[in-house]
Legacy VTK file of the C-alpha trace (Angstrom):
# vtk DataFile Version 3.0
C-alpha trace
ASCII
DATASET POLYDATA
POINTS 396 float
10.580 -8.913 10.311
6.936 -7.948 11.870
6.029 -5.568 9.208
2.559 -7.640 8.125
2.871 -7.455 3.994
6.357 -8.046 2.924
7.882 -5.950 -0.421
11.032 -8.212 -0.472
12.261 -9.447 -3.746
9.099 -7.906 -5.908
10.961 -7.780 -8.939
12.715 -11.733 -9.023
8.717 -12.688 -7.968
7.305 -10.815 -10.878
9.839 -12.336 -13.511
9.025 -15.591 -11.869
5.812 -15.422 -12.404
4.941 -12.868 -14.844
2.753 -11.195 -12.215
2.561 -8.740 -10.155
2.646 -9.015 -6.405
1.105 -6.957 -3.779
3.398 -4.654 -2.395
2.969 -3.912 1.073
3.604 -3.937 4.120
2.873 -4.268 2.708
1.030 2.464 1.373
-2.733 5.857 1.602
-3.861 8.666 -0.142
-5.158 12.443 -0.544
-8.887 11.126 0.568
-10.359 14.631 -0.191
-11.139 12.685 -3.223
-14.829 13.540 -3.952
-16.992 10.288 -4.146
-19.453 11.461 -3.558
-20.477 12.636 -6.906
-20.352 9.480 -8.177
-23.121 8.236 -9.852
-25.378 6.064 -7.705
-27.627 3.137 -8.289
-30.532 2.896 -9.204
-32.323 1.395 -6.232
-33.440 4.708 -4.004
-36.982 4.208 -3.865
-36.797 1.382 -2.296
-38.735 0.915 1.332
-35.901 1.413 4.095
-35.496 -1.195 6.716
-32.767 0.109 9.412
-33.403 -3.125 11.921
-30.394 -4.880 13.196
-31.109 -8.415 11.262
-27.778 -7.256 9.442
-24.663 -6.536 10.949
-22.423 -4.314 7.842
-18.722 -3.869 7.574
-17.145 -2.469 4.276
-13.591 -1.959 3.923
-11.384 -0.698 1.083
-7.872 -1.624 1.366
-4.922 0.094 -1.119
-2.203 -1.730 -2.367
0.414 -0.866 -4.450
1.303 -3.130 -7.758
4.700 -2.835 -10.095
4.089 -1.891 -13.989
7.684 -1.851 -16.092
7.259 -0.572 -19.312
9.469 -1.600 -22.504
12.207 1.246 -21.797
12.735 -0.441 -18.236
10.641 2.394 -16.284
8.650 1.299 -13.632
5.411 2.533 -12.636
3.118 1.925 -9.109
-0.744 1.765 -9.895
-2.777 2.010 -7.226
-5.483 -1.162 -6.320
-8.581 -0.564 -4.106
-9.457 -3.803 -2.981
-13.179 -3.363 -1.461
-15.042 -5.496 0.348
-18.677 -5.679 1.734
-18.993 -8.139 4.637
-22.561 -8.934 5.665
-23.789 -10.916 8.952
-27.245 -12.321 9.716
-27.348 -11.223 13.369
-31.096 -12.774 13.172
-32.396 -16.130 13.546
-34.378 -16.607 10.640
-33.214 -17.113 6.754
-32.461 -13.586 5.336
-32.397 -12.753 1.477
-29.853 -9.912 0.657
-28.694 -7.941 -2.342
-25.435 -5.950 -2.315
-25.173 -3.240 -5.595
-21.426 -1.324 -5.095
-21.347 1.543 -7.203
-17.653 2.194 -9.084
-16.446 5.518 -10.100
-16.716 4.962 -13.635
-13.207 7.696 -13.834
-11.652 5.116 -12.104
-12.331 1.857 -14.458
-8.825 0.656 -15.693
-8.629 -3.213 -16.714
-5.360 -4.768 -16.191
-3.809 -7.952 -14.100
-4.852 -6.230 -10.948
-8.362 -5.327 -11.480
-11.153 -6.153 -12.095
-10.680 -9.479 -9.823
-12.879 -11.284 -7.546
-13.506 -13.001 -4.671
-10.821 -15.285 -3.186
-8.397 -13.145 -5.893
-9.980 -9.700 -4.728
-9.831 -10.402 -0.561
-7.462 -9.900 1.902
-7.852 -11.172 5.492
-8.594 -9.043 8.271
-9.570 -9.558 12.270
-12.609 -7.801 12.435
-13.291 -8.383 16.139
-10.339 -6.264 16.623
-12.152 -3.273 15.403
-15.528 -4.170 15.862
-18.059 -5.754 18.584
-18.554 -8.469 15.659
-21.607 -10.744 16.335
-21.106 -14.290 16.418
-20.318 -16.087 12.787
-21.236 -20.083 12.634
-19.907 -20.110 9.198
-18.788 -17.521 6.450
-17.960 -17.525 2.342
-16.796 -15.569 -0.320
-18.779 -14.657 -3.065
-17.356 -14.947 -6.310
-17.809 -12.886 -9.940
-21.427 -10.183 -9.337
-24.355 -11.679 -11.010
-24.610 -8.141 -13.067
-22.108 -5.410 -14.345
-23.178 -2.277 -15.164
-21.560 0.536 -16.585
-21.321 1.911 -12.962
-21.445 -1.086 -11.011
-21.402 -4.555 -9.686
-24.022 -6.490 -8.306
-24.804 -9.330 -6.540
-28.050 -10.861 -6.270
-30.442 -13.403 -4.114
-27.510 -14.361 -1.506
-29.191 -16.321 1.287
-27.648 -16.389 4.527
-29.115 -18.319 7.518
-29.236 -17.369 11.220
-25.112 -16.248 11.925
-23.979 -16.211 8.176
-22.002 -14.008 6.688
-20.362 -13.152 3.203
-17.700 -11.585 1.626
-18.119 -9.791 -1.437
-14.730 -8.459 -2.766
-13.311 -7.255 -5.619
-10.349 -4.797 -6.972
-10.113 -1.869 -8.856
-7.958 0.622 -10.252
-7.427 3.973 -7.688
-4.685 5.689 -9.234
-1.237 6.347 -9.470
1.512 6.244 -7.220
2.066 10.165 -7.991
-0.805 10.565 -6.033
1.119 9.898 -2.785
3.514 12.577 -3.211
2.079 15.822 -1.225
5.249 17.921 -2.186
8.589 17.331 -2.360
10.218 15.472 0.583
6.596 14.676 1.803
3.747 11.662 1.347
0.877 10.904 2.389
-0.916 7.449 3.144
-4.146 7.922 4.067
-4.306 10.207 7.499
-0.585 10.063 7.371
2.532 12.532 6.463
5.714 10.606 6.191
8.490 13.801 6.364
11.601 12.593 4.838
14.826 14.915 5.955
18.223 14.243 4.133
21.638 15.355 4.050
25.147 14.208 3.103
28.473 15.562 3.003
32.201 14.817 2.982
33.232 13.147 6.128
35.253 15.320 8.594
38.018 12.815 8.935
38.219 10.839 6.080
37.763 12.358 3.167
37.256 10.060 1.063
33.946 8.622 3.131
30.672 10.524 3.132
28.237 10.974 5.809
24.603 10.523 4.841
21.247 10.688 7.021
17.507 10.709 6.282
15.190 11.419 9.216
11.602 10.573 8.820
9.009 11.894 10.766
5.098 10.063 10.371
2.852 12.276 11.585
-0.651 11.637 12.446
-2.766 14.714 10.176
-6.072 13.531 11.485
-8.881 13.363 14.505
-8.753 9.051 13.733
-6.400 7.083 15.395
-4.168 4.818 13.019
-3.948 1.362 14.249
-1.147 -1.320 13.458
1.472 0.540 11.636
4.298 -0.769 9.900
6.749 1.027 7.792
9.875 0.085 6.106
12.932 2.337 5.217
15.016 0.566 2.850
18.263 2.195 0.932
19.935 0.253 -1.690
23.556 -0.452 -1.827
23.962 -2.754 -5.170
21.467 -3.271 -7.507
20.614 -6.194 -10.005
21.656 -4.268 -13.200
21.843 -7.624 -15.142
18.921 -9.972 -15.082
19.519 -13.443 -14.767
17.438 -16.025 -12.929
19.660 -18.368 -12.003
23.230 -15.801 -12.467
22.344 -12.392 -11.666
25.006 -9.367 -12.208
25.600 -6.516 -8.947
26.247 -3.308 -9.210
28.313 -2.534 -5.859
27.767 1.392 -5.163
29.213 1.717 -2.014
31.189 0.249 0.567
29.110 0.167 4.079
31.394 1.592 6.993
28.819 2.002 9.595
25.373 2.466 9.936
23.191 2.665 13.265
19.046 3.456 13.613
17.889 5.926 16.426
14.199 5.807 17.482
12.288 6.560 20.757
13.062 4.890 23.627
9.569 2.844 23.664
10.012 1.176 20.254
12.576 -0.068 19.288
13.679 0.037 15.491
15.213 -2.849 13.818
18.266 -2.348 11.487
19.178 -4.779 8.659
22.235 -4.656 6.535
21.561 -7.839 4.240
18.149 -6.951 3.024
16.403 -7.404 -0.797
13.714 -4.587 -2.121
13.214 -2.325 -4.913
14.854 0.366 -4.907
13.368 3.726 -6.099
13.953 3.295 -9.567
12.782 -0.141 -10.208
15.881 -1.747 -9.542
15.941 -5.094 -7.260
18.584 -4.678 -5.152
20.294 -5.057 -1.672
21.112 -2.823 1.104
20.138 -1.659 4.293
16.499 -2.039 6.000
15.194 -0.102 8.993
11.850 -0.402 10.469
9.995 -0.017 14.288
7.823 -2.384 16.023
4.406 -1.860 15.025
2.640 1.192 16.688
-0.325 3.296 17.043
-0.769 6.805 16.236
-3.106 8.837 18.609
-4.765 11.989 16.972
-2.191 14.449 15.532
0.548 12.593 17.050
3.978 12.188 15.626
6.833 9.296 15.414
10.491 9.920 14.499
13.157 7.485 13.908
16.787 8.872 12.247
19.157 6.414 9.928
22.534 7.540 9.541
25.122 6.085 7.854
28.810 6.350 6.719
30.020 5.058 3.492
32.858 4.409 0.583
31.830 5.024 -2.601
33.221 2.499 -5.253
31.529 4.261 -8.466
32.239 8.109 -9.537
29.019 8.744 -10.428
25.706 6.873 -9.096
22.207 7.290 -7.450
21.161 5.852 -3.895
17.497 6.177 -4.259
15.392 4.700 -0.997
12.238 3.475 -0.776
9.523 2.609 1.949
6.494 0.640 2.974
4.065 1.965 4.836
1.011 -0.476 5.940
-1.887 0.926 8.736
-5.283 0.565 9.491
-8.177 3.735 10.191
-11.342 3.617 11.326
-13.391 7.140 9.766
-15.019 8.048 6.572
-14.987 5.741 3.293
-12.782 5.749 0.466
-15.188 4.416 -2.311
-18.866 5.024 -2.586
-20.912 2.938 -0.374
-23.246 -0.494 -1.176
-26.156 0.043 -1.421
-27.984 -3.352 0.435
-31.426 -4.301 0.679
-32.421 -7.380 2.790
-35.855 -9.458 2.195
-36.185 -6.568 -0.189
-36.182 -3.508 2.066
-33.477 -1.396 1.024
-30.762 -1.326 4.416
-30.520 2.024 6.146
-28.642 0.941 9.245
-25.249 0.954 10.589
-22.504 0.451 8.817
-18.790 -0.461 9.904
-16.009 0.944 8.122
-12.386 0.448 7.829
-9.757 1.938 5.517
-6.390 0.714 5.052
-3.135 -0.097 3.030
-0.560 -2.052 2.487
1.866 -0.116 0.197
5.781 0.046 -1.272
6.972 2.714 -3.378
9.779 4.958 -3.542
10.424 8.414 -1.366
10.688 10.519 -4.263
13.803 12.053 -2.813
17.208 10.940 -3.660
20.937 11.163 -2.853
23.202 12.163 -6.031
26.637 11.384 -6.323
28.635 13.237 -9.161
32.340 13.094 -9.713
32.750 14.973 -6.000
29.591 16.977 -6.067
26.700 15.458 -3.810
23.168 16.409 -3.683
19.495 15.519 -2.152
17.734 15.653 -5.066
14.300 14.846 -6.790
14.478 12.086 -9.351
13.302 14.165 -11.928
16.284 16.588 -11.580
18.949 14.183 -13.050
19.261 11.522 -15.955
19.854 8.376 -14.180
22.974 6.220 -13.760
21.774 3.305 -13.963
18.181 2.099 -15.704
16.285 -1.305 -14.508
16.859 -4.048 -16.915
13.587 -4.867 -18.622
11.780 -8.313 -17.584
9.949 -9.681 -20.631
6.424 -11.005 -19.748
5.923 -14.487 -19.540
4.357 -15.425 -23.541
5.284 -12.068 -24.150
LINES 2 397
26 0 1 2 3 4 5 6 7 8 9 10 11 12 13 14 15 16 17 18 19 20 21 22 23 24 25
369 27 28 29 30 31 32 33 34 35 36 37 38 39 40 41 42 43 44 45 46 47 48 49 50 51 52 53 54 55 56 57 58 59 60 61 62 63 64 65 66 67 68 69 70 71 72 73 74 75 76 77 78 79 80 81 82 83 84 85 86 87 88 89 90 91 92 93 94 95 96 97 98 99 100 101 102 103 104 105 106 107 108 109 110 111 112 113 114 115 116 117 118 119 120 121 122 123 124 125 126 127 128 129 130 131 132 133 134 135 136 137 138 139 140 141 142 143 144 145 146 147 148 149 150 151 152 153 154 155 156 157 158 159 160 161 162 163 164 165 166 167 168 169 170 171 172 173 174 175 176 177 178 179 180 181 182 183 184 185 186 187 188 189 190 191 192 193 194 195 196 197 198 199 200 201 202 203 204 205 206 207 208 209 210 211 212 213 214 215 216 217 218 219 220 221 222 223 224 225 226 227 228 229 230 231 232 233 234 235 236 237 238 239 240 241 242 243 244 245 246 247 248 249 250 251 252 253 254 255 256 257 258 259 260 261 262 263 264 265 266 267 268 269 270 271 272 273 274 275 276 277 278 279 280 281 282 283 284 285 286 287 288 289 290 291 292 293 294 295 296 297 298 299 300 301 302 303 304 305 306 307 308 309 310 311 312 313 314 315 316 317 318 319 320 321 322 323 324 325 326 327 328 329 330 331 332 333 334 335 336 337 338 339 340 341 342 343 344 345 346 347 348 349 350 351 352 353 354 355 356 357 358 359 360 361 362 363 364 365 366 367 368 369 370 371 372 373 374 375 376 377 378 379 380 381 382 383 384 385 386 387 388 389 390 391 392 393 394 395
């Protein structure tokens, strides 16, 4: 599949390990978040150098991790992963401090955050983006040499003539709630994802149904968003028995036919033996639907439609989708910016900025089936069929 961060089999991976994974593909978010009024260091009144001995790029990056609770719920925190990148475009030794403030509303310590360097970074192509200068040789910083109550910092880095250095590290954003603009609707970043369903008896055989979901990802914004990926995936049986080397299906339905219809200049791919999570928690297998990757001009939309017809094999039961939505936008920050000083002039130049995610979570929309009576409904609305088996934590 060419989706580039992969949600398949999250829940077998984190009872395998006892971790949590990165979901994808990898999801983001209602930026009118206001940063700004975070507080900021302390290092203002410093003198400003705005010379081009530095070349800047900072980059926050969402991800989406799974939390199950004792009672078998899941949950979907939010991770920023940030990063600072700094180049010596120069040719002489430069000395460089990097202070990046946190919103202190925002500190949450758990597996995911705080982490560091080769545990806090994710790989990008910058020269994709950016007119990046030349880089002889580049590392990855590792723990800050001070925490504060409001931020890291890292001190005295030295980086000769075309040098550069990482300096990443994850934090708590928020959670997955956040995502869900109203009902039917998300948003990821700059972009809605419009989720349309409907099912109903099927005119011929009555004892089929008919279900579609139509999802529409529209572009809200004046960016354009690069590299998109998203994932449709709709569960058919789910693991309701836990075993690592035997686990127990739950069949819901019988798959009669399914097709995918998308524009005529990307194609969509249609799987019918794929393993995700399904809304609830659940690991489970069913169908998977996603398009090429593709770019979304300003205000610009992308449709694709799923329909399917299918037996059900259980009176009552829940098929409850979920997606992955991964992109990449050029614009305004996420997270308060670095403050930098080089050969200790605080840096007032240019700085290069990308946002992006890599998220899996569920659609918040779901298809009841009751003893005959069917229904698009929110999960909240019914008392669920079926509840996740809980994974005990490794040493737990």
């Amino acid at each position: 599949m060419s989706l580039e961060v992969s949600i398949k089999r999250r829940a077998l991976s984190r009872a395998l390990s006892a971790k949590t994974w990165i979901a994808f593909v990898t999801l983001c978010v209602w930026f009118s978040l206001a940063y700004s009024s975070c507080q900021q260091p302390t290092s203002a009144n410093q003198p400003v150098s705005s010379d081009s001995s530095i070349y800047v790029i900072e980059r926050d990056h969402l991800s989406v991790f799974a939390d199950q609770a004792s009672t078998g719920v899941y949950s979907f925190p939010v991770v920023n992963f940030h990063e600072t990148f700094l180049i010596n475009n120069s040719t002489s030794p430069v000395s460089c401090n990097v202070e990046s403030p946190l919103p202190d509303t925002l500190k949450r310590e758990s597996i995911q955050s705080p982490l560091f360097g080769k545990f806090a970074y994710i790989t990008v192509e910058y020269p994709d983006y950016f007119d990046v200068p030349n880089v002889s040789h580049d590392s990855l910083a590792d723990k800050p040499s001070v925490t504060t109550a409001d931020s890291y910092i890292w001190k005295d880095m030295k980086l000769g003539p075309s040098n550069g250095i990482h300096l990443a590290y994850s934090s708590y954003y928020g959670e997955e709630s956040m995502f869900a603009k109203n009902f039917g609707t998300n948003h990821f970043l700059n972009m809605d994802v419009i989720s349309d369903y409907s099912i109903q008896k099927d005119s011929i055989n009555p004892n089929y149904l008919n279900v579609e979901i139509k999802q529409t990802l529209q572009n809200t914004s004046a960016d354009t968003i690069f590299r998109i990926g998203f994932l449709l995936f709709v569960p058919r049986e789910l693991m309701t028995k836990f075993d690592l080397y035997q686990p127990e299906y739950t069949a819901l339905y019988d798959l009669v036919s399914d097709t995918v219809i998308s524009p005529l200049d990307n194609k969509c791919y249609l799987y019918n033996n794929s393993h995700q999570n399904d809304g609830f928690g659940f690991f489970a297998g069913g169908q998977e639907m996603h398009p090429a990757l593709f770019v979304l001009p300003p205000y610009q939309s992308y449709q694709f439609v799923f329909k399917m017809t299918i037996e059900p094999l259980l009176a009552k039961f829940e098929i409850y989708p979920s997606y992955a939505a991964n992109m990449t936008i050029k614009g305004n920050p996420v997270w308060p910016s670095s403050i930098i000083t080089i050969n200790g002039k605080k840096y007032d130049g240019q700085v290069h900025y990308l946002r992006q995610c890599s998220l899996g979570m569920p659609t918040y929309i779901l298809f009841s089936i009751d003893n005959g009576t069917f229904k698009v409904v929110s999960p909240n609305d019914i008392v669920p069929t079926f509840v996740p088996p809980y994974i005990k934590p490794e040493g737990g």
